[in-house]
FIKOLZA-1660 file (N, C-alpha, C; in steps of 0.1 Angstrom, whole numbers, plus 5000, padded with zeros to 4 digits):
% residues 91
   i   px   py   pz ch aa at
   1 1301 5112 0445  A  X  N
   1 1305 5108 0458  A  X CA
   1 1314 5119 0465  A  X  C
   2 1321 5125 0458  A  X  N
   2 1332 5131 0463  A  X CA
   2 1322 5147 0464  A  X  C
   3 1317 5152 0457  A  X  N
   3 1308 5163 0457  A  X CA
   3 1295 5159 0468  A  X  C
   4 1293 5153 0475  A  X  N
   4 1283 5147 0488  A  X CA
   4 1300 5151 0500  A  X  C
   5 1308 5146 0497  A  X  N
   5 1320 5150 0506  A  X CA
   5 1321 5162 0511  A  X  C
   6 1323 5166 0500  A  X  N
   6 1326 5185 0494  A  X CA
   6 1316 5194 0502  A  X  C
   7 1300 5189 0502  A  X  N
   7 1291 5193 0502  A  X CA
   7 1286 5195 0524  A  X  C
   8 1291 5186 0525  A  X  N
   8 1297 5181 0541  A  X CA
   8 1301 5184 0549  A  X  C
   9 1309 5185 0543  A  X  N
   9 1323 5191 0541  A  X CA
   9 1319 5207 0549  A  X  C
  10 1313 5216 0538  A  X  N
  10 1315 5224 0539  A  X CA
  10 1305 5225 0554  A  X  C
  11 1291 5222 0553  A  X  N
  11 1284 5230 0562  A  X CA
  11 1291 5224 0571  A  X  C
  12 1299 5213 0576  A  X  N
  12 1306 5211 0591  A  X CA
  12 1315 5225 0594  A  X  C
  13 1323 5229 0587  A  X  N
  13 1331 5238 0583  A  X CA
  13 1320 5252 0587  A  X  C
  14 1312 5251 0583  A  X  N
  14 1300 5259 0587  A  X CA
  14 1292 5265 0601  A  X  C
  15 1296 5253 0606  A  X  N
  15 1289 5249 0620  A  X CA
  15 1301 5251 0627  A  X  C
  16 1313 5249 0625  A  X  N
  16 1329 5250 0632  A  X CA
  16 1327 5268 0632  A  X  C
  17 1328 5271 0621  A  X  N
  17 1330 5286 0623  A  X CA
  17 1322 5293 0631  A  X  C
  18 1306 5292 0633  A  X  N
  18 1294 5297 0643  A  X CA
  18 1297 5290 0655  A  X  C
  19 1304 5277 0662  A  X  N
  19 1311 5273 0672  A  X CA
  19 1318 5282 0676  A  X  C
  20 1329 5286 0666  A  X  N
  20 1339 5292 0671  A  X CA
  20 1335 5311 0675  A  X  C
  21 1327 5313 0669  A  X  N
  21 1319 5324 0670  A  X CA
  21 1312 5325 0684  A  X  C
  22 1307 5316 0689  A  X  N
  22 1302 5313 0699  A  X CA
  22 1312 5314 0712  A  X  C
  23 1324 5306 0710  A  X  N
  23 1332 5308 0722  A  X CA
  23 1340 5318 0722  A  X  C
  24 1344 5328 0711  A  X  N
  24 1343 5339 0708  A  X CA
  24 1336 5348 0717  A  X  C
  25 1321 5349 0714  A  X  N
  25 1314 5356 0725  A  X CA
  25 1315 5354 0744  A  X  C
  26 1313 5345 0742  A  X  N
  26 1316 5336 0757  A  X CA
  26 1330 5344 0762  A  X  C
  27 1335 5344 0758  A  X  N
  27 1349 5353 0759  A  X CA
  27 1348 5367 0764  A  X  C
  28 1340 5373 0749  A  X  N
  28 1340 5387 0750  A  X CA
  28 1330 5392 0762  A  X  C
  29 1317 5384 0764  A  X  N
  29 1310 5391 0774  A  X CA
  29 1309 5386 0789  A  X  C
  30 1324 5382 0787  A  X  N
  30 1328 5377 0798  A  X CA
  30 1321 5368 0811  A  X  C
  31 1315 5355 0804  A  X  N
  31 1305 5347 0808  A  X CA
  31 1309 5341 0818  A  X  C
  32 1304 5332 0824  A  X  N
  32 1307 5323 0836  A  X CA
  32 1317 5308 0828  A  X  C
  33 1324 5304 0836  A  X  N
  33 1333 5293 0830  A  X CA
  33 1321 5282 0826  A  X  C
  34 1311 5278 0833  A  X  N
  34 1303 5270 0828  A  X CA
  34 1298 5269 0810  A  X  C
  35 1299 5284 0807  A  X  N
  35 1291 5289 0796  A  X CA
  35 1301 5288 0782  A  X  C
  36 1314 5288 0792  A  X  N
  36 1331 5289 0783  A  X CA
  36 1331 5271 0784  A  X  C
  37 1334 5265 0787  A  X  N
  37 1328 5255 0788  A  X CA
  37 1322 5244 0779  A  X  C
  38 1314 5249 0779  A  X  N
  38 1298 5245 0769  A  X CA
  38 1302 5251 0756  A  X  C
  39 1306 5261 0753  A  X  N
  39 1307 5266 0738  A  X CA
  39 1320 5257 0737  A  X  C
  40 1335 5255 0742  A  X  N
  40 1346 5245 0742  A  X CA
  40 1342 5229 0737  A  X  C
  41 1335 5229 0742  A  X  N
  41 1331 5214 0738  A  X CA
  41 1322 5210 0728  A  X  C
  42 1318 5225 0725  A  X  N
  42 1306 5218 0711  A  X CA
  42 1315 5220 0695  A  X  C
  43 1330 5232 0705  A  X  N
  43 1335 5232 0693  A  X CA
  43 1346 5223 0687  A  X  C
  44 1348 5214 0702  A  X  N
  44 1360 5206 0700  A  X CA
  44 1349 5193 0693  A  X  C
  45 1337 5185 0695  A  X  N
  45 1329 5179 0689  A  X CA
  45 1325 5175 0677  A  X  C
  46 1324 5192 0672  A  X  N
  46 1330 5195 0654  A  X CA
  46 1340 5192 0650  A  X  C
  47 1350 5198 0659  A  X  N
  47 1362 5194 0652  A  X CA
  47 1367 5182 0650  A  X  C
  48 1362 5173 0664  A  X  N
  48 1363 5161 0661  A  X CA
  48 1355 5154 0649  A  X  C
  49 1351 5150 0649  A  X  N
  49 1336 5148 0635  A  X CA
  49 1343 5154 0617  A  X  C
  50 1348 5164 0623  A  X  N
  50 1354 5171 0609  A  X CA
  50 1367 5158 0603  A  X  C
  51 1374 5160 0617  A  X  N
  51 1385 5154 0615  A  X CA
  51 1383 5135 0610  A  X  C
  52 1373 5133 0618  A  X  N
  52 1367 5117 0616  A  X CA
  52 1365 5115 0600  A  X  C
  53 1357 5127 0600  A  X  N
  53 1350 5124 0587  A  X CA
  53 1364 5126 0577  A  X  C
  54 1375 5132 0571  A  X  N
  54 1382 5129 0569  A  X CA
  54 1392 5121 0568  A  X  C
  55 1394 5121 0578  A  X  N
  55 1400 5104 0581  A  X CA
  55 1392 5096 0571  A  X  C
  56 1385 5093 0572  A  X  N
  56 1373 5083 0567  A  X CA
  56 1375 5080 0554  A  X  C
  57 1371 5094 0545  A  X  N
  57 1377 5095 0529  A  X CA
  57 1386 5096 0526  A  X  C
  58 1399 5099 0532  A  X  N
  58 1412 5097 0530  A  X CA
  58 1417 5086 0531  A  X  C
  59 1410 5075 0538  A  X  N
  59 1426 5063 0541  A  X CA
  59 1417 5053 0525  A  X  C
  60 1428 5047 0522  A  X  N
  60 1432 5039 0507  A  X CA
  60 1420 5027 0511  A  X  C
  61 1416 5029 0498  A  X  N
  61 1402 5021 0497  A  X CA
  61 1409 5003 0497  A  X  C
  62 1408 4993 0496  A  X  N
  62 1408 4981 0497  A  X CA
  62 1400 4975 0493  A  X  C
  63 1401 4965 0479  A  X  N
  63 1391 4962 0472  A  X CA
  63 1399 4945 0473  A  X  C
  64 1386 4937 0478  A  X  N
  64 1391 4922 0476  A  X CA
  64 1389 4920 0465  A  X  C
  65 1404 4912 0460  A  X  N
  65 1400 4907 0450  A  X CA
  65 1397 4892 0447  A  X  C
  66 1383 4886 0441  A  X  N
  66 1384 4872 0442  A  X CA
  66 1397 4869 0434  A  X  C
  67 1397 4852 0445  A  X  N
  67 1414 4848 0443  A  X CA
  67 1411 4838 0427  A  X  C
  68 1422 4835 0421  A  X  N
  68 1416 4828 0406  A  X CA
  68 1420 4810 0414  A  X  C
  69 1409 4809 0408  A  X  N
  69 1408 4791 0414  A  X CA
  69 1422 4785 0415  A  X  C
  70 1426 4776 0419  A  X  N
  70 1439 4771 0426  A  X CA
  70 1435 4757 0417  A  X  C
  71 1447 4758 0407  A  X  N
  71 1449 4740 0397  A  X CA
  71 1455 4732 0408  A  X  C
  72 1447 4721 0408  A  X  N
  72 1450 4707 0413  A  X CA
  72 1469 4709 0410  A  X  C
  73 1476 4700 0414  A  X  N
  73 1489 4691 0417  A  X CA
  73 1490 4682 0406  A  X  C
  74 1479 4677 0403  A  X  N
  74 1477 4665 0396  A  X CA
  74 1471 4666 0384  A  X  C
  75 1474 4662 0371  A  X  N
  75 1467 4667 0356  A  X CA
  75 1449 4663 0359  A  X  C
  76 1444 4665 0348  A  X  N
  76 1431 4665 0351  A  X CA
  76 1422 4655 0353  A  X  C
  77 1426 4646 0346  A  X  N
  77 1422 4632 0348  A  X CA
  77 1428 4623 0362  A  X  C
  78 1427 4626 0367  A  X  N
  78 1430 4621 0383  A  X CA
  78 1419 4623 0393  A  X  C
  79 1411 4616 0396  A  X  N
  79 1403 4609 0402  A  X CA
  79 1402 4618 0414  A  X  C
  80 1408 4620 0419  A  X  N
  80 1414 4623 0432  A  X CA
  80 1422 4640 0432  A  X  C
  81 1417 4647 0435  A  X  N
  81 1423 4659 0433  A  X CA
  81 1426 4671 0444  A  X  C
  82 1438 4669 0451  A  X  N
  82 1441 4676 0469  A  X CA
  82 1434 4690 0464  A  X  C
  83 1430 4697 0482  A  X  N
  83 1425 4705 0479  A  X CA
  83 1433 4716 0488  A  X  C
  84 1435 4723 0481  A  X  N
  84 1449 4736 0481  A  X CA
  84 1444 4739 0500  A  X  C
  85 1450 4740 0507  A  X  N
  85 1451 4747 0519  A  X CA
  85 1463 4754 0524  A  X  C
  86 1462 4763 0524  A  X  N
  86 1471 4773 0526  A  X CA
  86 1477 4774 0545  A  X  C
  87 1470 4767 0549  A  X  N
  87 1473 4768 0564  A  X CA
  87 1478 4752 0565  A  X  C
  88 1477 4742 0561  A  X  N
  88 1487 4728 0557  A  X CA
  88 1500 4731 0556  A  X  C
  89 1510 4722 0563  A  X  N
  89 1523 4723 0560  A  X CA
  89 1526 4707 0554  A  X  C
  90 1531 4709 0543  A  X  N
  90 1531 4689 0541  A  X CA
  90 1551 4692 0534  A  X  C
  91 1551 4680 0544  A  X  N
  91 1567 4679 0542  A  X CA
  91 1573 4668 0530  A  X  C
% end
């Protein structure tokens, strides 16, 4: 799992850096703002996506755990046996 991450990982990291290459050039051959532009936003896109995906595998996993059945009030032999609700207030 974590090596599929890694793996991801890198070619976004991949595609960030030829982004950045890109608006790089846009720069140097001094293009029209449309063209500055357009390379800006494919690199900010990556970055975003880079960042998401991160996010993503970083925050703390949360695993439900089944709750262990809830014993009756009443020993076993009782006919009659309440049934635990947690949103019930009994005074």
């Amino acid at each position: 799992m974590i090596g599929r991450l890694d793996r991801r990982l890198a070619r976004l990291d991949h595609r960030i850096w030829a982004a950045h290459g890109r608006v790089e050039t846009a720069y140097a051959l001094n293009l029209d703002e449309a063209h500055k532009q357009e390379a800006f936003r494919a690199l900010d896109a990556l970055l975003a996506e880079r960042d998401a995906l991160r996010r993503e595998w970083s925050a703390p996993v949360r695993r439900e755990r089944p709750r262990p059945p809830v014993r009756a009030l009443f020993g076993p032999g009782e006919d009659e046996v309440p049934v635990y609700d947690p949103g019930a207030l009994v005074l």
